[in-house]
RODO-2510 file (C-alpha; in nm, 4 decimals, decimal comma):
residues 116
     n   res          X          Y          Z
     1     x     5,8410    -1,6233    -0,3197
     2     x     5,5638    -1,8721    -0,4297
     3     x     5,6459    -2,0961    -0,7199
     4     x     5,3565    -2,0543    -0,9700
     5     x     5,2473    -2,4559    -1,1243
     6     x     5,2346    -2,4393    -1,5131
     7     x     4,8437    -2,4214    -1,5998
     8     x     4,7453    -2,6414    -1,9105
     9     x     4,4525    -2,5443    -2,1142
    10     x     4,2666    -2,8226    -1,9761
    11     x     3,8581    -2,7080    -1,8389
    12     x     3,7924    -2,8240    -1,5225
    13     x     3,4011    -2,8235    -1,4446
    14     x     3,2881    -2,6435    -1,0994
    15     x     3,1971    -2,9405    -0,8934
    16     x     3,5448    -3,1185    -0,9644
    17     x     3,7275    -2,8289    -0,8500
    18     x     3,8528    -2,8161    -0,4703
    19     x     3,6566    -3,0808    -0,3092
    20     x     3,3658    -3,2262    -0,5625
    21     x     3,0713    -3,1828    -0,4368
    22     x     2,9671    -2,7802    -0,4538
    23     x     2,7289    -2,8391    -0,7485
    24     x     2,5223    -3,0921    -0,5856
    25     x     2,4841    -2,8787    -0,2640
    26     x     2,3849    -2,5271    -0,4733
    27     x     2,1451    -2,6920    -0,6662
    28     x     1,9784    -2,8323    -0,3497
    29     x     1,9574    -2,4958    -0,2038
    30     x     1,8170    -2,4012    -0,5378
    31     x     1,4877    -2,6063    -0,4990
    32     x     1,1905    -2,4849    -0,4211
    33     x     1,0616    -2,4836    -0,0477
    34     x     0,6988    -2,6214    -0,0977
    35     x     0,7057    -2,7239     0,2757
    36     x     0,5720    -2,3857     0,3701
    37     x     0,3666    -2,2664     0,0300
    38     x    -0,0070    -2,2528    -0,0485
    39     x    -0,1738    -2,2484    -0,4145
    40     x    -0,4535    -2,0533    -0,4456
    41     x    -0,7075    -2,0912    -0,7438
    42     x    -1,0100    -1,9227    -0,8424
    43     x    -0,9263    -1,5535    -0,8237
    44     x    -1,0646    -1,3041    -1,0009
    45     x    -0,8509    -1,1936    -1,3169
    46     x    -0,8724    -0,8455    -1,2017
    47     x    -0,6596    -0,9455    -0,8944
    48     x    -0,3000    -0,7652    -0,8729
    49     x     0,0002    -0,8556    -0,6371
    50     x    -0,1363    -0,5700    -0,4448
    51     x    -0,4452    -0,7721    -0,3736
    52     x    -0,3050    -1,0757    -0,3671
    53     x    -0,0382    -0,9231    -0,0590
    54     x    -0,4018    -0,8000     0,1050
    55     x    -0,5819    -1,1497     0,1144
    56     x    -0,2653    -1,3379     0,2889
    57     x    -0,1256    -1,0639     0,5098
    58     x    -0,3503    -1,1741     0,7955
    59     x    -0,1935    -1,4931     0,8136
    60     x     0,1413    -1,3806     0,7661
    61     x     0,4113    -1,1529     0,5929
    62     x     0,4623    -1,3322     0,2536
    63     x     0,8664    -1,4628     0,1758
    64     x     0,7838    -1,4563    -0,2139
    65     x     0,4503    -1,5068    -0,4274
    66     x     0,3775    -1,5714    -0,7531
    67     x     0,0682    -1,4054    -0,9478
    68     x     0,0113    -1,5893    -1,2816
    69     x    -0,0330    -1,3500    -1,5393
    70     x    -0,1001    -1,4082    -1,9053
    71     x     0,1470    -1,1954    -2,1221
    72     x    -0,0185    -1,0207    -2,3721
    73     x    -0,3557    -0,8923    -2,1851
    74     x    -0,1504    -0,9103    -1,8098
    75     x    -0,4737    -1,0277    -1,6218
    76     x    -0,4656    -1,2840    -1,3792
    77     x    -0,4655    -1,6128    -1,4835
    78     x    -0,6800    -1,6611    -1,1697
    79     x    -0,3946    -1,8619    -0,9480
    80     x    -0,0906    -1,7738    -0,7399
    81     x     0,1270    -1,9222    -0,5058
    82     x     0,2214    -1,7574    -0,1520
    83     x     0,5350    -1,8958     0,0569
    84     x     0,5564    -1,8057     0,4239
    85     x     0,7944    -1,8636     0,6588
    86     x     0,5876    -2,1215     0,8770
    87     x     0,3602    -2,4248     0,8512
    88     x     0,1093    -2,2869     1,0813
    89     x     0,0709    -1,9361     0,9196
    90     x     0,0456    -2,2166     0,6074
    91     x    -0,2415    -2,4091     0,8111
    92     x    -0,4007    -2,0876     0,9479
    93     x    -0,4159    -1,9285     0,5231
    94     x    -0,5775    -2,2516     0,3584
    95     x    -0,8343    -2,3565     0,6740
    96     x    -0,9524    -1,9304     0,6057
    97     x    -0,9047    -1,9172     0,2030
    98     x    -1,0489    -2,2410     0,1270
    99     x    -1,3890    -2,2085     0,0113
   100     x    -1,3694    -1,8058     0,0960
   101     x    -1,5853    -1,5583    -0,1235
   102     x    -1,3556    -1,3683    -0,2948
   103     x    -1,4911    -1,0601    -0,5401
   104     x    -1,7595    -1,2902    -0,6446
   105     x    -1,5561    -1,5985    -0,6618
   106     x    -1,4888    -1,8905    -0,4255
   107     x    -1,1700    -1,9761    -0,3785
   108     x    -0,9668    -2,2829    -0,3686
   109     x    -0,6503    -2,3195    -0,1013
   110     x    -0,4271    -2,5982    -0,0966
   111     x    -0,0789    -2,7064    -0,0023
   112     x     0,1352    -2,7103    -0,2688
   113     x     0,2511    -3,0003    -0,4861
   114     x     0,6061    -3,1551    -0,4518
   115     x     0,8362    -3,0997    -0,7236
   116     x     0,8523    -3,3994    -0,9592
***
């Protein structure tokens, strides 16, 4: 039978319990992966995810995306952000999208910026 050690009401944070260092690792797998995502500008605020999944999907089955909507009228705020799983289906979206006529609109394809 296992002795059980008298607990004291003492808080002990996550990343000093059993090791250290757990915080600092989960919050680096939280970042954001901008080494494989592409911003692009100028759409049309009648664009929906639906369209948005259409215009990339030649270049690539989009990980996650991001349609920027504004909240009270929910049109496109005319940018979104694509991540794929690879550089070159990255390379291969922006050298197509950039400067691409769009429903009436040229668009604007770029890798995105680093987090701060």
């Amino acid at each position: 039978m296992t002795e059980l050690k008298p607990q004291g009401s003492k808080y002990v944070p996550p990343d000093m319990r059993d090791g250290g260092s757990k915080r600092e690792d989960s919050m680096q797998m939280q970042r954001r992966d901008d080494t494989t995502a592409i911003r692009i500008s100028n759409l049309s605020e009648s664009t929906t995810d639906a369209d948005l999944v259409d215009l990339v999907k030649p270049f690539g089955i989009p990980r996650k995306f991001y349609l920027a909507k504004d909240k009270k009228t929910k049109l496109c705020k005319r940018f979104a952000y694509v991540h794929f799983q690879y550089r070159v289906e990255v390379a291969a979206a922006i050298a197509t999208l950039n400067g691409h006529n769009y429903e009436y609109h040229i668009l604007n394809a770029d890798w995105t910026k680093p987090q701060q």
